[in-house]
Structure formats: C-alpha cells, structure tokens
C-alpha positions in Angstrom: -9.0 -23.6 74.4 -7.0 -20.6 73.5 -4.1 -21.4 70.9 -1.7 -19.4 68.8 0.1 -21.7 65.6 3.2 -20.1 64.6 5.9 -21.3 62.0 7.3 -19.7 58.9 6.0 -19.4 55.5 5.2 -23.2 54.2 5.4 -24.7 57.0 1.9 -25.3 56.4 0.0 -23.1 59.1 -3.3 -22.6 57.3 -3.9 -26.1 56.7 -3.0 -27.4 60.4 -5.1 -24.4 61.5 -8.6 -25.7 59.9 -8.2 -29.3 60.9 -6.9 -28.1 64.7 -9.7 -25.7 64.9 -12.2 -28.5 63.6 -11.1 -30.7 65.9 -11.5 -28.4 69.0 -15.0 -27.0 67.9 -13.3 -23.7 68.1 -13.5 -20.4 65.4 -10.3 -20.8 63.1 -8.9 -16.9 63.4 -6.7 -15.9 60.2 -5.4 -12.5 59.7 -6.2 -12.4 55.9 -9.4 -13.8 56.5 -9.9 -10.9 59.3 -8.3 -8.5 56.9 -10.3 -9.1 54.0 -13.6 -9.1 56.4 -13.4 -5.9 57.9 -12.6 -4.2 54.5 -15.6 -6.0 52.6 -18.0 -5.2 54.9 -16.5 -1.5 55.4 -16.4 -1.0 58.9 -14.0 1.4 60.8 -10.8 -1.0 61.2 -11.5 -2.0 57.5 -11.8 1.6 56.2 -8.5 2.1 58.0 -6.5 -0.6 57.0 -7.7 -0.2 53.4 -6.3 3.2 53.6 -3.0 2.0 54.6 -2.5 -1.0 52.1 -3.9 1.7 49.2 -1.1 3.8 49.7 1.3 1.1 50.1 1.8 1.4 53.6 2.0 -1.2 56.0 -1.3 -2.0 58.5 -0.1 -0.2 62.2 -0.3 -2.8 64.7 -3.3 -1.3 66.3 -5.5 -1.7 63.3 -4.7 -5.5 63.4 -5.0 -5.7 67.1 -8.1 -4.4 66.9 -9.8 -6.4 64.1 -8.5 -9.3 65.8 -9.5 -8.9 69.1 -13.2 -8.1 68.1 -13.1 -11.8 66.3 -11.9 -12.9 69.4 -15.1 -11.0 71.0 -17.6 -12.7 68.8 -20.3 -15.2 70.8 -18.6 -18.6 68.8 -15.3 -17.5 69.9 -16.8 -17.7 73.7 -15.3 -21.2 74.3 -12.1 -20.7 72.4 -10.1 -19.6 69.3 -7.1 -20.8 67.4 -5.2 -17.3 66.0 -3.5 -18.2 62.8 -0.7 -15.2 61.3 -1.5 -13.3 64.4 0.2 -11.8 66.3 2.7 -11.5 63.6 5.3 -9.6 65.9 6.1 -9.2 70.1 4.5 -5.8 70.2 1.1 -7.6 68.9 2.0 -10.3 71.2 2.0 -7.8 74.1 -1.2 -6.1 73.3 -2.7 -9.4 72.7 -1.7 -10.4 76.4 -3.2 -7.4 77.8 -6.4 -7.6 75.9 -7.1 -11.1 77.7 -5.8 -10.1 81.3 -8.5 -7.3 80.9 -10.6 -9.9 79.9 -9.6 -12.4 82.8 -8.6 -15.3 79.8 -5.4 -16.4 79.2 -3.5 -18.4 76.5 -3.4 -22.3 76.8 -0.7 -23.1 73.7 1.5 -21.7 71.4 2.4 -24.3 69.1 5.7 -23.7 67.2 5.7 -25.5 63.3 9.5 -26.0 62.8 10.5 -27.0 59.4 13.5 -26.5 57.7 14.8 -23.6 55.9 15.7 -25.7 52.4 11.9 -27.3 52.8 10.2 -24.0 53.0 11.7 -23.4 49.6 11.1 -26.3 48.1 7.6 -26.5 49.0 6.8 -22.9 47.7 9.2 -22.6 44.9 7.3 -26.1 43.7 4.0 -24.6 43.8 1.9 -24.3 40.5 -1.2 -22.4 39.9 -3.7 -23.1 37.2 -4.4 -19.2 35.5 -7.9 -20.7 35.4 -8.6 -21.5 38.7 -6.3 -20.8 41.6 -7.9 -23.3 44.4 -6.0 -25.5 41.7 -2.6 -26.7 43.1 -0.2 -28.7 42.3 3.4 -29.1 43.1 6.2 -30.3 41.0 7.7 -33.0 43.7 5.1 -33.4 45.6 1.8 -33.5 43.4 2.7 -32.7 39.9 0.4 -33.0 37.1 0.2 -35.7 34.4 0.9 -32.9 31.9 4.1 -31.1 32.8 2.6 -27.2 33.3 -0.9 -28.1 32.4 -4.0 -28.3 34.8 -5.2 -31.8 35.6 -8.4 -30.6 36.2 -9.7 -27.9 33.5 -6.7 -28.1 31.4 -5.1 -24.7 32.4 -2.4 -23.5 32.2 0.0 -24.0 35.8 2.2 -21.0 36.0 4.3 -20.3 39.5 3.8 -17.0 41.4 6.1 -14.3 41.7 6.3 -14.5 45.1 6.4 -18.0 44.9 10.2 -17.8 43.4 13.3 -19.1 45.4 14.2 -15.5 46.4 11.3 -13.9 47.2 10.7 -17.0 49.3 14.2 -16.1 51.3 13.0 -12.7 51.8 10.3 -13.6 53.7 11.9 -15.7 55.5 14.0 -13.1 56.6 11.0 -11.4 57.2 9.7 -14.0 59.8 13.1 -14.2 61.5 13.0 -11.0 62.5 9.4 -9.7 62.8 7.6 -13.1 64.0 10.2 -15.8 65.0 11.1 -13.5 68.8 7.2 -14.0 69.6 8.3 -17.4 70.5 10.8 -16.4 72.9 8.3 -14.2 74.5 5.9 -16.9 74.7 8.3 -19.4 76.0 8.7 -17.1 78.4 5.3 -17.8 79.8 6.1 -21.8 79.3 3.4 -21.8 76.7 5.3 -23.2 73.5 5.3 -26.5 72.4 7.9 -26.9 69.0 5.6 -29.0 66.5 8.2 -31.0 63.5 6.2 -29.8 60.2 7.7 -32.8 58.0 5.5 -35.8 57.2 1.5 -36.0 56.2 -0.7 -33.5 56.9 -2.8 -36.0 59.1 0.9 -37.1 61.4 1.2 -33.1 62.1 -1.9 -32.7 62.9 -1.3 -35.6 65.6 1.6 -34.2 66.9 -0.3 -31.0 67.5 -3.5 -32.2 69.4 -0.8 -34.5 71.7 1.1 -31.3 72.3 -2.2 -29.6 73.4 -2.7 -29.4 77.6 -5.1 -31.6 79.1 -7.6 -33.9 78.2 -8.0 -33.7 74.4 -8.4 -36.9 72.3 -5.6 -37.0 69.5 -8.4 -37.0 66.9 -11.3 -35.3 66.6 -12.3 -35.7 63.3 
C-alpha cells in the first residue's frame, strides 16, 4: 500500500506515521530522515542539498524529489511506503505522480490529519525539552513533570524551543497553508483523500486511520 499522511505542524504526523507504517509492514518514509541520510552518507543528492542548507538556501524541489524517490526505489519499499513531510508542496506532488506512472504504481491514500489551529499551538507552545537529553519530553498540559521545569528523568533542566514559541508556531502555520495544505486539493482531485480528526489518544487516531485505509486491512495490526 502506497500512502501519503499530511496535516500541519502538531498534528502529530511522525507519531501516526511509525505505528501506520508498522502496522502495514511497509518502510516509514520521512523527509528529515531522508535528508539527514543522504548528507551523512555523502552521496550526490546529499552533497547537494548540504550545499543549499549551508548557504541558507532552501533544498530545490528536485533535490527532495530525488532523494525521495530513490527511498521509494529501495527492495523493502517493493510492497509499499507511507511518505511522511513529503511531498511538502503541489509541484512535488506532480513529480511524485509522474515518477509512479513511469513506474506503473499509483497511490492508494492520502490521509488528511485535521486538527485545529488553537490545538496546534497549544500542543507545541507546551512542549519542554530536557537540555540534557532531548528524546526527553514533556508538555505542560498534557505531561508535565512533577518538578515544574525540571526533568523527571535525569533531573535536567526543561527549557521550550525557540521555534516552539506561540509565534513562530503561527508562522509555520502559515507556512503549511500555503506551501502544503493545496496538495490536498490536488489529491482530492484524484478521490484519494480521506480527512483523519487528530484529537484524542494516539492509539483512537491511529484507528481512524487504518479504517480510512481502502480494502481489506484489519484496524489493528499491532
């Protein structure tokens, strides 16, 4: 199965992404993952889009089409592949639709994460880090520490991000509207999009996701 996840910053995409992808026994396909790849392991696409980030440019849209559809090449992607932050705009979304014509594949799903605008801000502008440890998270609604701004695990200190601040949060938001959020339209298009509510557990989104999925596939996997 052949899936794209869309939805805006928070609405929890990476997190659906590994336990869809799990589920499915297909490769999870992230952009950053792909990005940070390519550049460690210094091949062509890497070289280039180091470059570009270097000199505080953004990645063309080749560079990212490129590294992405040689993931998409790869013998465990053979069966299937969920793409996770890509494609991040219509013009990726075209080249991406191309690339599997030539191919003779096509997508299954796009699943749409809708949350609301005021709960994308509060879950990131919640967010702490431990300085320590950043795989330590907490969240000062949701999961706050015992300690007000102190790690329940090594004792850190839990600071919040810069771009984890109520503005810069809006900005990308703004971001998403208008780079990311037409893809859906162009999908929908195709009658591929399913809209997902990203509200509730981790494990009733995740339900809502596999039911949304086309044919025969159990709810859960796991």
């Amino acid at each position: 199965m052949r899936i794209v996840l869309v939805g805006p910053p928070g609405a929890g995409k990476g997190t659906q992404a590994a336990l869809l992808a799990k589920n499915l026994s297909i490769p999870h396909v992230s952009t950053g993952d792909l990005f940070r790849a390519n550049i460690s392991k210094g091949t062509e696409l890497g070289r280039q889009a180091k470059a570009y980030m270097e000199a505080g440019n953004l990645v063309p849209d080749e560079v990212t089409v490129g590294m992405a559809w040689d993931r998409m090449e790869q013998p465990d992607a053979a069966g299937g592949f969920l793409l996770d932050g890509f494609p991040r705009n219509v013009a990726q979304a075209v080249s991406l639709d191309g690339l599997l014509k030539e191919a003779g594949l096509e997508l299954d799903a796009v699943l749409d994460l809708e949350v609301p605008e005021d709960e994308v801000v509060k879950r990131i502008a919640g967010r702490r880090i431990c300085r320590n440890d950043s795989s330590h998270v907490f969240h000062v609604t949701y999961s706050p520490p015992e300690r007000e701004g102190v790690c329940d695990i090594c004792g850190g200190e839990l600071y919040q991000r810069d771009d984890d601040n109520e503005d810069t949060v809006r900005r990308r938001l703004e971001v998403y509207h208008e780079e990311t959020e037409p893809i859906i339209d162009y999908f929908k298009a195709q009658g591929l999009v399913t809209t997902i509510s990203a509200l509730g557990s981790v494990a009733e989104v995740t339900r809502r996701a596999m039911e949304a999925l086309p044919g025969d596939v159990p709810a859960d996997r796991s």
